[in-house]
Biopython code that builds the backbone (N, CA, C, O; Angstrom):
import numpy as np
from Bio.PDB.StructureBuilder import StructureBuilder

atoms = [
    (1, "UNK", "N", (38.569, 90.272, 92.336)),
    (1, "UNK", "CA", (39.313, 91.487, 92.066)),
    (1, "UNK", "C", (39.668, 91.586, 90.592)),
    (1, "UNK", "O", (39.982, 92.611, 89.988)),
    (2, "UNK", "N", (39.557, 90.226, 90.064)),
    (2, "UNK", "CA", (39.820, 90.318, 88.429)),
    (2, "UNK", "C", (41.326, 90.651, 87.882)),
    (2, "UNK", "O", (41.627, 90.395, 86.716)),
    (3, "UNK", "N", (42.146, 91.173, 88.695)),
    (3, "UNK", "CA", (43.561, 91.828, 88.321)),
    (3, "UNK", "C", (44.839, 90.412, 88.297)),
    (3, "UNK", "O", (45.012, 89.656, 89.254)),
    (4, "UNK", "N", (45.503, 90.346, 87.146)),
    (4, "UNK", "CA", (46.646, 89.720, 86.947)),
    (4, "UNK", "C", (47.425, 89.301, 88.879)),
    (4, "UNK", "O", (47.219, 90.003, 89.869)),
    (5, "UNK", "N", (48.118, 88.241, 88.852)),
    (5, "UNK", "CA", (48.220, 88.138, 90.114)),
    (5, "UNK", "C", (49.656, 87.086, 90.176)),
    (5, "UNK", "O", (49.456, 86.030, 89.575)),
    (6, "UNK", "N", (50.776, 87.184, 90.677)),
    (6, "UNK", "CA", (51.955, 86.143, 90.225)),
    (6, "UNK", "C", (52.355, 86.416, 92.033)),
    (6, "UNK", "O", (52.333, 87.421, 92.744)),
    (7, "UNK", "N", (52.783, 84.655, 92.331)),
    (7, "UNK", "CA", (52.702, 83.968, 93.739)),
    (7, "UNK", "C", (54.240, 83.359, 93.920)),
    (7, "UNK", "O", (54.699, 82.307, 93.474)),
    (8, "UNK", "N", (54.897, 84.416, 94.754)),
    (8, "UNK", "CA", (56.530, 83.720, 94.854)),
    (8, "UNK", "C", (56.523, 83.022, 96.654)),
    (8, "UNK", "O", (56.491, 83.580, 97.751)),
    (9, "UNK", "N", (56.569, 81.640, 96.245)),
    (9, "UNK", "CA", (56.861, 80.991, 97.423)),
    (9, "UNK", "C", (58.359, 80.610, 97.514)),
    (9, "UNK", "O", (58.953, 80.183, 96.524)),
    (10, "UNK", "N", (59.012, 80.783, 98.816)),
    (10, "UNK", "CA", (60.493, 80.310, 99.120)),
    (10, "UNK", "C", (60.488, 79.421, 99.740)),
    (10, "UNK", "O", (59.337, 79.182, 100.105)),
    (11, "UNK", "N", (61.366, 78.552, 100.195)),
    (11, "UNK", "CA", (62.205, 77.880, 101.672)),
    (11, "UNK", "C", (63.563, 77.829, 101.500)),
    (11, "UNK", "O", (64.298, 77.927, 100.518)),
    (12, "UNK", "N", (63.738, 77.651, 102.690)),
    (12, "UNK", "CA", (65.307, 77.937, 102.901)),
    (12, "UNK", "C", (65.623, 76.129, 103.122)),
    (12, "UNK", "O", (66.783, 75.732, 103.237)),
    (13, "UNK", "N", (64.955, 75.586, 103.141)),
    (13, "UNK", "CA", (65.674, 74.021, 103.122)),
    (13, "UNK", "C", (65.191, 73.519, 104.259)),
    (13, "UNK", "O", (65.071, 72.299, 104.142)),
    (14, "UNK", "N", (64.883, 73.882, 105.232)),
    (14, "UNK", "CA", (64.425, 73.342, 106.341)),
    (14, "UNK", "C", (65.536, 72.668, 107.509)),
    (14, "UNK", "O", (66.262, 73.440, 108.135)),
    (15, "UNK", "N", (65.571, 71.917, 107.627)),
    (15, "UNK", "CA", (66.728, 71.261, 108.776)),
    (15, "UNK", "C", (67.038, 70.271, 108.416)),
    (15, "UNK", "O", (66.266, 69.660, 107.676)),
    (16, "UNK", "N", (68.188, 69.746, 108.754)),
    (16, "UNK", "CA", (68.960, 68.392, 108.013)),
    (16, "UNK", "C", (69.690, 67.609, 109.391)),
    (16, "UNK", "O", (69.648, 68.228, 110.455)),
    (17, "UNK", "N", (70.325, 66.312, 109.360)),
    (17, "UNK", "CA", (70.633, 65.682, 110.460)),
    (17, "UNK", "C", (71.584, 65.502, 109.853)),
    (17, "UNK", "O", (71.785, 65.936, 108.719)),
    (18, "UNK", "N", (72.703, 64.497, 110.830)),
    (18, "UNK", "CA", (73.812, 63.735, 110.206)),
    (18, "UNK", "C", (73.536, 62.875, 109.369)),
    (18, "UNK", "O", (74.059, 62.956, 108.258)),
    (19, "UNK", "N", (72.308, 61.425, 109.789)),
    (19, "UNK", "CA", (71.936, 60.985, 109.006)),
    (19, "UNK", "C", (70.818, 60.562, 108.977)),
    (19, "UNK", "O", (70.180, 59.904, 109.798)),
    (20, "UNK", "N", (70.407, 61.213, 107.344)),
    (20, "UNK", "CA", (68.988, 61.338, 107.211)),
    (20, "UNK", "C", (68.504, 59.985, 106.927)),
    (20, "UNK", "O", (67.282, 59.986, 106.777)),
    (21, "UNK", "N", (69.036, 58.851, 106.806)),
    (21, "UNK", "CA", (68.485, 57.679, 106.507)),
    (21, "UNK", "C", (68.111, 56.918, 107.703)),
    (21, "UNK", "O", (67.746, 55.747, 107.597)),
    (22, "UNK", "N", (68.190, 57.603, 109.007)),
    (22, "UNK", "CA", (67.696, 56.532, 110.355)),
    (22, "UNK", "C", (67.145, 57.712, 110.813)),
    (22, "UNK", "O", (67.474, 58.880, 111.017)),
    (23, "UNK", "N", (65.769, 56.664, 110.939)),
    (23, "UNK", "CA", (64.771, 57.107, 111.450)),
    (23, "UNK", "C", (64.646, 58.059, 112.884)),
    (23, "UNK", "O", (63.634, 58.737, 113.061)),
    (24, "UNK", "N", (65.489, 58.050, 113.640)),
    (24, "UNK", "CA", (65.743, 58.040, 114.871)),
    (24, "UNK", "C", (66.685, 59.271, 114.792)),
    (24, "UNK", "O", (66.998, 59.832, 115.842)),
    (25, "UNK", "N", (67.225, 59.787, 113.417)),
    (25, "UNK", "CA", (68.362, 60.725, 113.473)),
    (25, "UNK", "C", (67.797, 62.331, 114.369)),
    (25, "UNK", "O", (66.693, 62.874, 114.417)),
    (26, "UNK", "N", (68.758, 62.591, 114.807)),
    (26, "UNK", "CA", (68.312, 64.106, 115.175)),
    (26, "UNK", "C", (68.919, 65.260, 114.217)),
    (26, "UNK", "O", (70.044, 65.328, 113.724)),
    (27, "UNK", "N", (67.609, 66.319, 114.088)),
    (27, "UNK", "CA", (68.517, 67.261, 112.898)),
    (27, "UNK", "C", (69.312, 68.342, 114.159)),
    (27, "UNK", "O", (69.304, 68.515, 115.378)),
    (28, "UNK", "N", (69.955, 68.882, 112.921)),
    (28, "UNK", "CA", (71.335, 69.811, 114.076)),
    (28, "UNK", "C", (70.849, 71.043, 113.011)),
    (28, "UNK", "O", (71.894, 71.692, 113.063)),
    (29, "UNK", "N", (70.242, 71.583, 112.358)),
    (29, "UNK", "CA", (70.441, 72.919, 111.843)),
    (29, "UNK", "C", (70.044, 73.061, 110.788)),
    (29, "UNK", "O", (69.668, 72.080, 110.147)),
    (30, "UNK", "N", (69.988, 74.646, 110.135)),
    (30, "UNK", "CA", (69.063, 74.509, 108.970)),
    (30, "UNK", "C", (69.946, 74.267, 107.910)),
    (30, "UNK", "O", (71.155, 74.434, 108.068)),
    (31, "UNK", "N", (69.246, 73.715, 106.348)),
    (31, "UNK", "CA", (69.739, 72.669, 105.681)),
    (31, "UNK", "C", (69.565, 73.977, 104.561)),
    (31, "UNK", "O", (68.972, 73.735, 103.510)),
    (32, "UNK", "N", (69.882, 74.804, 104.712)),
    (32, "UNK", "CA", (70.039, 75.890, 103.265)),
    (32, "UNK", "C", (69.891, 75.757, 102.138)),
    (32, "UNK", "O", (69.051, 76.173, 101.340)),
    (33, "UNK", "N", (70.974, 74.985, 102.046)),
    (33, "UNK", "CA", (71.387, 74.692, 100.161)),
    (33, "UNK", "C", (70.117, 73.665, 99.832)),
    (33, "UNK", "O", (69.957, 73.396, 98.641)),
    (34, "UNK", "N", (69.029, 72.958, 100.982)),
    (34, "UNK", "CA", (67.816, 72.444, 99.905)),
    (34, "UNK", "C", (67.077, 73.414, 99.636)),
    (34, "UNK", "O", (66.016, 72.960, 99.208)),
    (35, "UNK", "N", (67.060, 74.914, 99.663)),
    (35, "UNK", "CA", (65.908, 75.522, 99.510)),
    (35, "UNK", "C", (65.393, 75.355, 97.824)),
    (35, "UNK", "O", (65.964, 74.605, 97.032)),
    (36, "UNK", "N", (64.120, 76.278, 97.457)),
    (36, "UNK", "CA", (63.635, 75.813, 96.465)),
    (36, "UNK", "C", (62.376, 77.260, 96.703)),
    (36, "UNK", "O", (61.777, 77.773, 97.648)),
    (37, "UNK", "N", (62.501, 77.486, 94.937)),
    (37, "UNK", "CA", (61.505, 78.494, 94.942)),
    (37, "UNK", "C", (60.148, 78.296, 94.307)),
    (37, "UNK", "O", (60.286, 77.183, 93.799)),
    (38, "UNK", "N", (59.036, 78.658, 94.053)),
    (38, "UNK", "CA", (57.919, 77.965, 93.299)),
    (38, "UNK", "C", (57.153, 79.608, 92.642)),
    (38, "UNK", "O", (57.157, 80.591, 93.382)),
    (39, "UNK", "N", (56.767, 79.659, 91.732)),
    (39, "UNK", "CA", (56.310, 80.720, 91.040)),
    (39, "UNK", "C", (54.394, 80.159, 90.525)),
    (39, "UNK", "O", (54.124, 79.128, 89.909)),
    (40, "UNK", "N", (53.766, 80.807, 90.830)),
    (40, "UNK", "CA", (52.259, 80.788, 90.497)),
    (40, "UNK", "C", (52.038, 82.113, 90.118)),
    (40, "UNK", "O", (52.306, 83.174, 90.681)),
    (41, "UNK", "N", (51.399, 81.802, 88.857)),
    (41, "UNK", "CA", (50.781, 83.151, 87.912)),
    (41, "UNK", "C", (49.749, 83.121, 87.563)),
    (41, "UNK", "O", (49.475, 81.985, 87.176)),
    (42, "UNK", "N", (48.601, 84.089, 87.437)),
    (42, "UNK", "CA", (47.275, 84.012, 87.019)),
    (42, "UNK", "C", (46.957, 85.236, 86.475)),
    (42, "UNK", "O", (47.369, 86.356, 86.779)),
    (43, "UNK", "N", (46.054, 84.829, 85.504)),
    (43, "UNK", "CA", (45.412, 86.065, 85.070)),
    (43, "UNK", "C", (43.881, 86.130, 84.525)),
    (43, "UNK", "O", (43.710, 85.467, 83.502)),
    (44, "UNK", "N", (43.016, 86.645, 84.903)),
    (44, "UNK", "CA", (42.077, 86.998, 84.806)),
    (44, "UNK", "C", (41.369, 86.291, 83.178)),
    (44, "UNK", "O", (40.534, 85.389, 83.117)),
    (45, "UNK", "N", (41.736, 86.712, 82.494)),
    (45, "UNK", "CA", (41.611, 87.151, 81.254)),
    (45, "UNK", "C", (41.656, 85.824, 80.433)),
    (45, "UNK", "O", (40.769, 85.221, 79.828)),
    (46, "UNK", "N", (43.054, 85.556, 80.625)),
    (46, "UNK", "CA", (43.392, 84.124, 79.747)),
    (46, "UNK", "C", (44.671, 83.440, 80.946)),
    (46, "UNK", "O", (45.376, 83.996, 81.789)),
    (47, "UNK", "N", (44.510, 81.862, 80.472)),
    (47, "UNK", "CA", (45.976, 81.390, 81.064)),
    (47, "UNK", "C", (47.394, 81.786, 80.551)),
    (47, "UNK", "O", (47.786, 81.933, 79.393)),
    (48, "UNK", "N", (48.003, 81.909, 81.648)),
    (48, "UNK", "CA", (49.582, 82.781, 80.914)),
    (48, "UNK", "C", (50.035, 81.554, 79.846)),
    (48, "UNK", "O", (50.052, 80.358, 80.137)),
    (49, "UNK", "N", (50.323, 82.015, 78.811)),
    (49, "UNK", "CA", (51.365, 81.491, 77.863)),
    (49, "UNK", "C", (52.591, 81.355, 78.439)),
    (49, "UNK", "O", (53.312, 82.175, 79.007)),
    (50, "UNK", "N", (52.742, 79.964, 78.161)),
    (50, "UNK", "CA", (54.461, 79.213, 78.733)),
    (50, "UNK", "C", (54.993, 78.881, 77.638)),
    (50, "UNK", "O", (54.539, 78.180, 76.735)),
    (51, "UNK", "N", (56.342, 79.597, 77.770)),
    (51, "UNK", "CA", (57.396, 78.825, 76.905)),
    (51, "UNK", "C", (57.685, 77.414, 77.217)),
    (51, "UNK", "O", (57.596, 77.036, 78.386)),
    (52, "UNK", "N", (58.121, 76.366, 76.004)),
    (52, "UNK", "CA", (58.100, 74.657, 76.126)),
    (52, "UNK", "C", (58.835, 74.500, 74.913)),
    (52, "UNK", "O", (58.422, 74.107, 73.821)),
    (53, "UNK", "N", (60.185, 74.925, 75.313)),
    (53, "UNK", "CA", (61.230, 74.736, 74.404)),
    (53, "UNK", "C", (62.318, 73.967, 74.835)),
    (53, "UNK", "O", (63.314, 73.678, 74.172)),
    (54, "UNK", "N", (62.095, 73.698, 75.833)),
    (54, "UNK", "CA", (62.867, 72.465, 76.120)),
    (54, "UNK", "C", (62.636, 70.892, 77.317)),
    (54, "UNK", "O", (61.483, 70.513, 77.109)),
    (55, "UNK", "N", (62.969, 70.425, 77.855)),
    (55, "UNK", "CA", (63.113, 69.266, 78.729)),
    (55, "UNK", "C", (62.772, 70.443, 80.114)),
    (55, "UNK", "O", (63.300, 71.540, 80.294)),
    (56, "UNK", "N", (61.608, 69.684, 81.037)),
    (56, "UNK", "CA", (61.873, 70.392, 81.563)),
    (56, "UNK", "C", (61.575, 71.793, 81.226)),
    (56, "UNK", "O", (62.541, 72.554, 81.280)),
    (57, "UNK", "N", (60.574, 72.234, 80.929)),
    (57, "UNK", "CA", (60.672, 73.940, 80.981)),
    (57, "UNK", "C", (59.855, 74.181, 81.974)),
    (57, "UNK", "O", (59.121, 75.110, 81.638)),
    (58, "UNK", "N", (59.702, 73.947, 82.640)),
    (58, "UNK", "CA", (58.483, 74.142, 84.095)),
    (58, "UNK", "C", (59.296, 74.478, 85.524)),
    (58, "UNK", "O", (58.788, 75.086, 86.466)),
    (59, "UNK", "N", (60.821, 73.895, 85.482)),
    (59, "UNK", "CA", (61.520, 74.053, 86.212)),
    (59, "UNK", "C", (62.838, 74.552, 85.811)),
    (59, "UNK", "O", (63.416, 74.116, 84.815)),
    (60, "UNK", "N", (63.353, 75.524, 86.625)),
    (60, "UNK", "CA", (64.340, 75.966, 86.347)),
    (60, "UNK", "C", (65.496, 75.376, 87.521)),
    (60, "UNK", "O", (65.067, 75.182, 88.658)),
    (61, "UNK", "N", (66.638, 75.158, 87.292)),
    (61, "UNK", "CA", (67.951, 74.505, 88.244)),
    (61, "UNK", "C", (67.649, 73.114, 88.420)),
    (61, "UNK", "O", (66.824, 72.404, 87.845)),
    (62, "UNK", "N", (68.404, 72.884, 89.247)),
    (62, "UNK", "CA", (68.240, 71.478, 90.358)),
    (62, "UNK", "C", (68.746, 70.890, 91.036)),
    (62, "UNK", "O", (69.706, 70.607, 90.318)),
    (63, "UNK", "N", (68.938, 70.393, 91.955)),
    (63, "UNK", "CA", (69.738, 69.444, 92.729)),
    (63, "UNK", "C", (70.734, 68.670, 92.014)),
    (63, "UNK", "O", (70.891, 68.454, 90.813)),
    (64, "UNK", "N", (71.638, 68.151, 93.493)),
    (64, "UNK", "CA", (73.213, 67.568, 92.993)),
    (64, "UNK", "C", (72.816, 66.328, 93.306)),
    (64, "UNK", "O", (72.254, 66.212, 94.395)),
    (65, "UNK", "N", (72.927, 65.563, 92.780)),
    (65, "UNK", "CA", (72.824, 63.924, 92.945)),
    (65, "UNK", "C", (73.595, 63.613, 94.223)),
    (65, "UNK", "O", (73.282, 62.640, 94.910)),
    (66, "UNK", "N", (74.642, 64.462, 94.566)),
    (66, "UNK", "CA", (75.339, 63.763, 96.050)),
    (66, "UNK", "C", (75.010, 64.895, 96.914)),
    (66, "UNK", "O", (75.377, 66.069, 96.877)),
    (67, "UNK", "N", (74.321, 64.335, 97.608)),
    (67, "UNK", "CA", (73.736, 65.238, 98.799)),
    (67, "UNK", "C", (72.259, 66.158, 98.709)),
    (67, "UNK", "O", (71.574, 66.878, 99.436)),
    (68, "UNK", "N", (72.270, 65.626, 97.328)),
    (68, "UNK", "CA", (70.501, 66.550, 97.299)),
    (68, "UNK", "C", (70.715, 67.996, 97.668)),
    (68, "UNK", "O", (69.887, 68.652, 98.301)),
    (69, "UNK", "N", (71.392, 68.265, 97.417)),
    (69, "UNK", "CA", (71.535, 70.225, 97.974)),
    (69, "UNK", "C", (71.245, 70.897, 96.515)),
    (69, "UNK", "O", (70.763, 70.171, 95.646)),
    (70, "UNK", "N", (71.475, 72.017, 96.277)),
    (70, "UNK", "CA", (70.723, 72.928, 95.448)),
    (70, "UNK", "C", (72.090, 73.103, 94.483)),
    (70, "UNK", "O", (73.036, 73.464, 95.182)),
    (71, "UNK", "N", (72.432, 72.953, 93.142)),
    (71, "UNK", "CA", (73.307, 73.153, 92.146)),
    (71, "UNK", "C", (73.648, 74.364, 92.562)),
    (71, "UNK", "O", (72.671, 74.874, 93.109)),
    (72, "UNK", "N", (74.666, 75.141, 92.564)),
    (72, "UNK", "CA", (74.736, 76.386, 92.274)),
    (72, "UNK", "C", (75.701, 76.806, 91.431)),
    (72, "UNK", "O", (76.381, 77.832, 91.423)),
    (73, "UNK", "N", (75.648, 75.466, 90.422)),
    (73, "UNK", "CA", (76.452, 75.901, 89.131)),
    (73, "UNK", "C", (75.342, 76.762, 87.872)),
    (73, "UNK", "O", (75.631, 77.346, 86.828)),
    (74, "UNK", "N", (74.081, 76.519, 88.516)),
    (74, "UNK", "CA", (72.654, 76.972, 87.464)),
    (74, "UNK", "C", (72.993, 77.830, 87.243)),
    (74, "UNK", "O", (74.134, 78.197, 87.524)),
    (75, "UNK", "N", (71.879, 78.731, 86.458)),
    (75, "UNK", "CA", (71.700, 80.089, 85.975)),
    (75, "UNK", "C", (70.715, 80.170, 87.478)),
    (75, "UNK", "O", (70.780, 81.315, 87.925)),
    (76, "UNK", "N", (70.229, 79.661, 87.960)),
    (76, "UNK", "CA", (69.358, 80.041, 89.380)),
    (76, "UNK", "C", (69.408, 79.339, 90.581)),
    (76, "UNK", "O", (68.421, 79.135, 91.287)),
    (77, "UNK", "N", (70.966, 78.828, 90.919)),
    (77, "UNK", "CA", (71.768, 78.117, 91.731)),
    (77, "UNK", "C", (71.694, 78.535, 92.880)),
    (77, "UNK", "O", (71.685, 77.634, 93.718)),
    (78, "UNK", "N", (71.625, 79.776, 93.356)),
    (78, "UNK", "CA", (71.884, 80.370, 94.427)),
    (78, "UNK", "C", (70.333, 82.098, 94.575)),
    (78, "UNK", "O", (69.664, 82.721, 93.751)),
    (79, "UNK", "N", (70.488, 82.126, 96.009)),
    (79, "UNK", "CA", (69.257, 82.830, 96.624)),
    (79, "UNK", "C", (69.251, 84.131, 95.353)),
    (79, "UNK", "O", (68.426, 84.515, 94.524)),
    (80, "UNK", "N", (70.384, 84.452, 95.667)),
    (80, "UNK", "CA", (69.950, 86.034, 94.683)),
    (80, "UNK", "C", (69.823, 85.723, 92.988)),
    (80, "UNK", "O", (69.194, 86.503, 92.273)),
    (81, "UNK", "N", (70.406, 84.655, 92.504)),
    (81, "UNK", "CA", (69.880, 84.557, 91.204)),
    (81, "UNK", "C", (68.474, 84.132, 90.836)),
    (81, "UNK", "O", (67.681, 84.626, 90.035)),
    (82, "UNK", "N", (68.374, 83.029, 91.679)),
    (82, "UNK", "CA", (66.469, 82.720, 91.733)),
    (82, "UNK", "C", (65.885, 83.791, 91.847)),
    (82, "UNK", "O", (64.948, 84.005, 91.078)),
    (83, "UNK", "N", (66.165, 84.548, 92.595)),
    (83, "UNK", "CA", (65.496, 86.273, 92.865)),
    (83, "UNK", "C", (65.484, 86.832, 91.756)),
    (83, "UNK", "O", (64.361, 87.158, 91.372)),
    (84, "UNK", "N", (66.612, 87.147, 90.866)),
    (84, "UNK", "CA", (66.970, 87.675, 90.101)),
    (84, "UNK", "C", (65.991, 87.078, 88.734)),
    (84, "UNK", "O", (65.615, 87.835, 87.839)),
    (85, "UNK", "N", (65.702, 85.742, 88.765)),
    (85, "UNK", "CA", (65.286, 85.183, 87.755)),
    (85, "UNK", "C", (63.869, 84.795, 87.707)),
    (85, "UNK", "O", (63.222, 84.364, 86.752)),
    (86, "UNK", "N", (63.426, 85.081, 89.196)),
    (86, "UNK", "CA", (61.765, 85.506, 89.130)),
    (86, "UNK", "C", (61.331, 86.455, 88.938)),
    (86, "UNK", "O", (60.173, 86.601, 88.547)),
    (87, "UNK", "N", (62.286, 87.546, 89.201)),
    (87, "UNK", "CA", (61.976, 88.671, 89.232)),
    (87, "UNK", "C", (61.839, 89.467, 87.215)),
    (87, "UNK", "O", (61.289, 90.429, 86.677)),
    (88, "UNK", "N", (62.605, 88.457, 86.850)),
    (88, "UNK", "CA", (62.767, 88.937, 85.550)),
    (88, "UNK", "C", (61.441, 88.243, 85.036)),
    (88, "UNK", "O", (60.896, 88.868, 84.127)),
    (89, "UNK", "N", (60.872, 87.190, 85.397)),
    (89, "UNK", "CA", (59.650, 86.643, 85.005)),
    (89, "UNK", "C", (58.141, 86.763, 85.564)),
    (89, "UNK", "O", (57.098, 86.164, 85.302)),
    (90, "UNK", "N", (58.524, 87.918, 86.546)),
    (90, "UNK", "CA", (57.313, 88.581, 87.225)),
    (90, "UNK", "C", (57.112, 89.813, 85.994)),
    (90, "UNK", "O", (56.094, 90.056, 85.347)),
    (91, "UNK", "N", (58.304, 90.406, 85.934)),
    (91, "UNK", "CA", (58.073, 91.710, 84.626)),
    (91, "UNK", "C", (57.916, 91.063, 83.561)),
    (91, "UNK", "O", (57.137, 91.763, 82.914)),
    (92, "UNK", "N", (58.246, 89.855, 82.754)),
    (92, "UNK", "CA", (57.705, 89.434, 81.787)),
    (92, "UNK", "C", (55.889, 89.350, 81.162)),
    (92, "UNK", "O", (55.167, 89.558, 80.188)),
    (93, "UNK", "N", (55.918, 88.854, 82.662)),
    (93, "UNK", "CA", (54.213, 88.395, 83.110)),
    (93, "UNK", "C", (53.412, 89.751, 83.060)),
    (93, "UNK", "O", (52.310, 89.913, 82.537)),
    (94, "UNK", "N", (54.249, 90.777, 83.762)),
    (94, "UNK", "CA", (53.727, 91.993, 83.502)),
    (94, "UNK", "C", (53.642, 92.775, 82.421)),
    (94, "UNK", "O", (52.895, 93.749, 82.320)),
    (95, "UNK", "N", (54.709, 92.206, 81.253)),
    (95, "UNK", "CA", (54.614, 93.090, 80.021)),
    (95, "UNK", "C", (55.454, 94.375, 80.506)),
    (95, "UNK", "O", (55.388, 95.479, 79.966)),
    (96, "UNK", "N", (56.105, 94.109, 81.406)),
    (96, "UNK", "CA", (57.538, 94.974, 82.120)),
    (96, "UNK", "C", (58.485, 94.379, 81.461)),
    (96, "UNK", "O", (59.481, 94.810, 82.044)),
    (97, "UNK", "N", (58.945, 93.522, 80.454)),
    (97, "UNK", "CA", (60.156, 92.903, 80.526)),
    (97, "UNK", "C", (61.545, 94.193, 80.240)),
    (97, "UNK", "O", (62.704, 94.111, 80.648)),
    (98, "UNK", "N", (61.085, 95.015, 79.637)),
    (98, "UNK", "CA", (61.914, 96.304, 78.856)),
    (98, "UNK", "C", (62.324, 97.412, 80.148)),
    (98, "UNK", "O", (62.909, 98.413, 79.732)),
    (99, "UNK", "N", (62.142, 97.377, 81.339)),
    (99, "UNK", "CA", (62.561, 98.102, 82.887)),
    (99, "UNK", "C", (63.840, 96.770, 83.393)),
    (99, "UNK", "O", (64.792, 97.239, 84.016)),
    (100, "UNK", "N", (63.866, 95.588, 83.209)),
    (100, "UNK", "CA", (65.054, 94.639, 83.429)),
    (100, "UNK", "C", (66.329, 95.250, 84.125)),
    (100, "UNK", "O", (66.799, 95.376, 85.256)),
    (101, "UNK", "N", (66.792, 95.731, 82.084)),
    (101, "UNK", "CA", (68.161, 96.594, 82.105)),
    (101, "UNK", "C", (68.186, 97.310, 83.210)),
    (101, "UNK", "O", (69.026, 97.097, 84.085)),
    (102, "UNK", "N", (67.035, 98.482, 83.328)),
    (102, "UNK", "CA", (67.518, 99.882, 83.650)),
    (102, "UNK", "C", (67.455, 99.016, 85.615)),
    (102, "UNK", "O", (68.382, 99.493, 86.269)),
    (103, "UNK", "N", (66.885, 98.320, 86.183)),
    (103, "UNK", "CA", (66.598, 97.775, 87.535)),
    (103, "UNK", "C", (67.466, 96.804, 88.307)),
    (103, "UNK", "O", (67.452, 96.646, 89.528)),
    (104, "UNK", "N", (68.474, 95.967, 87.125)),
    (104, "UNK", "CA", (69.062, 94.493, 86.980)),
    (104, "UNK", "C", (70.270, 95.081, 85.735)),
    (104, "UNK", "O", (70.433, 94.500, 84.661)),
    (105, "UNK", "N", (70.866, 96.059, 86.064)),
    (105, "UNK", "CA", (71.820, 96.358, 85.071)),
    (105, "UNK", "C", (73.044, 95.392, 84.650)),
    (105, "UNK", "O", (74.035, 95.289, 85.372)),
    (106, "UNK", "N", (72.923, 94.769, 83.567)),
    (106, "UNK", "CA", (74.322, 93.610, 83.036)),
    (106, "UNK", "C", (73.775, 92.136, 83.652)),
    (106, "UNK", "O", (74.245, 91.174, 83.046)),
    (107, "UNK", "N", (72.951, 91.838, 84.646)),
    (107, "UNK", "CA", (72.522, 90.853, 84.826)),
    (107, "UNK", "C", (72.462, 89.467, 83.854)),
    (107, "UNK", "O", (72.961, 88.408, 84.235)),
    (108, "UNK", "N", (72.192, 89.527, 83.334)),
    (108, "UNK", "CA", (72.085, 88.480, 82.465)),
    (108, "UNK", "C", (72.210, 88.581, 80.473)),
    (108, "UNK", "O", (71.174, 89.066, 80.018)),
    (109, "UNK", "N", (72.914, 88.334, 79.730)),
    (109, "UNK", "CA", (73.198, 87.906, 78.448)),
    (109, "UNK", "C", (71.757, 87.890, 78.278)),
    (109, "UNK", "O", (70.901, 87.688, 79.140)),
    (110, "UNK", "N", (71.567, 88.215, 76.628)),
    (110, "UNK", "CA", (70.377, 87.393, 76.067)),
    (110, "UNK", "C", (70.187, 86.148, 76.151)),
    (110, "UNK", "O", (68.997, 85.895, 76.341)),
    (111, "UNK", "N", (71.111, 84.891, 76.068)),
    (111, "UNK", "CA", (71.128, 84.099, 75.813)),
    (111, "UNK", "C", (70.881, 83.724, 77.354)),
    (111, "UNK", "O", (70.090, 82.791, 77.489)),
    (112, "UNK", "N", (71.168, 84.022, 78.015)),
    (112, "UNK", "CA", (70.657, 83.877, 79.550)),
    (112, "UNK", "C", (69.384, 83.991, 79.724)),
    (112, "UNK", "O", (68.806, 83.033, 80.238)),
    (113, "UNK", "N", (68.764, 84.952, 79.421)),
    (113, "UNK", "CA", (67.869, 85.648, 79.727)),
    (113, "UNK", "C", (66.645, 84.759, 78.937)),
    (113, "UNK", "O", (65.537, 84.729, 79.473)),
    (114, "UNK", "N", (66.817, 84.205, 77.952)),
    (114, "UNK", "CA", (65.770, 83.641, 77.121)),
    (114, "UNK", "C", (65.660, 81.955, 77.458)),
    (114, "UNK", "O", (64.760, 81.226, 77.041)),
    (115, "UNK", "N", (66.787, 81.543, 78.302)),
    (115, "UNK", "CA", (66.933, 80.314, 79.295)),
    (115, "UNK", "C", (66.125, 80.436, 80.177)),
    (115, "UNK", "O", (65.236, 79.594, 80.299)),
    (116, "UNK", "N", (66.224, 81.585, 81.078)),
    (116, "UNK", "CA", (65.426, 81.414, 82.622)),
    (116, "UNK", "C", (64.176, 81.849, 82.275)),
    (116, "UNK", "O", (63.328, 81.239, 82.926)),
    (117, "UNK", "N", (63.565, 82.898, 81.287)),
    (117, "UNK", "CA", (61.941, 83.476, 80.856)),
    (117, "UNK", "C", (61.539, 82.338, 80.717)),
    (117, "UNK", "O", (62.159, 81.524, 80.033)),
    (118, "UNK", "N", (60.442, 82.061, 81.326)),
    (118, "UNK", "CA", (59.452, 80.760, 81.565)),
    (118, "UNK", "C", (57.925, 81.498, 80.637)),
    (118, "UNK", "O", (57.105, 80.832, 80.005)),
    (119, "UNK", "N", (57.918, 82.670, 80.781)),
    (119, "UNK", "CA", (56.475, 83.113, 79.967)),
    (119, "UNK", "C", (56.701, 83.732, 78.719)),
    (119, "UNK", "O", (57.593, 84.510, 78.379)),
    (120, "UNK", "N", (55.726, 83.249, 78.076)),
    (120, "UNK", "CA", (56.126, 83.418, 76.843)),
    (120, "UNK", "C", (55.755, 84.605, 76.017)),
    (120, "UNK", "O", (56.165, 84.704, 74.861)),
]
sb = StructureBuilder()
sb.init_structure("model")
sb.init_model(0)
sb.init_chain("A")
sb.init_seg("    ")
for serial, (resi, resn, name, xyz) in enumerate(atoms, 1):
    if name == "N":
        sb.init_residue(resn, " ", resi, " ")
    sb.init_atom(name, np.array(xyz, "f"), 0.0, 1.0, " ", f" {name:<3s}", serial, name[0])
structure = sb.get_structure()
C-alpha cells in the first residue's frame, strides 16, 4: 500500500494474585495499574527519525519498584495521558503536530510536550 502507517498496542495489565511469587498462587482480578502501551511507526519512504536526547528515549514512564504497577507520577502515568501522549506523537509522525492545541487544548507545556515527542 506504500502509505505511512503508526501501530498503538495497549494492555490493561492482565490479572494479578495475592502472591505472585508461588507458583501455585491463584489470580483474583485484573491487575490495571501493570498496563503498558507500545507505539510502532513506519514509513514507506525512509525510517522515522527519533529523538535520542536522553536515557532512555525509546520509552516513555515506568514502573514503581514496590509492586511493579505503573508510576502515575509520569508525564504518561495514567490511561488518558499515554493516550494523550501517543496521540500527540501519531500527529507528529504525521506532520500534524500544529492541530494538538486546537484538539488537546492546554494539554501539555512546551516543556512537556518536547519530553513525551519521541519523533523527531
Amino acid at each position: 500500500m506504500n502509505q505511512p502507517v503508526m501501530v498503538y498496542v495497549t494492555s490493561d495489565g492482565s490479572v494479578g494474585s495475592n502472591d505472585g511469587s508461588d507458583i501455585n498462587a491463584q489470580f483474583n482480578g485484573d491487575r490495571g495499574t501493570g498496563g503498558f502501551a507500545m507505539v510502532y511507526a513506519f514509513s514507506p519512504t525512509a525510517r522515522p527519525t527519533m529523538k535520542n536526547d536522553r536515557v532512555g528515549a525509546w520509552q516513555l514512564g515506568d514502573f514503581t519498584a514496590s509492586g511493579q504497577s505503573s508510576n502515575d507520577h509520569t508525564l504518561v502515568g495514567t490511561p488518558d495521558k499515554a493516550a494523550a501522549a501517543v496521540f500527540a506523537n501519531y500527529l507528529k509522525f504525521a506532520g500534524q503536530l500544529q492541530s494538538l492545541e486546537k484538539i488537546l487544548p492546554g494539554r501539555y507545556t512546551s516543556a512537556q510536550l518536547d519530553y513525551i515527542l519521541r519523533f523527531a
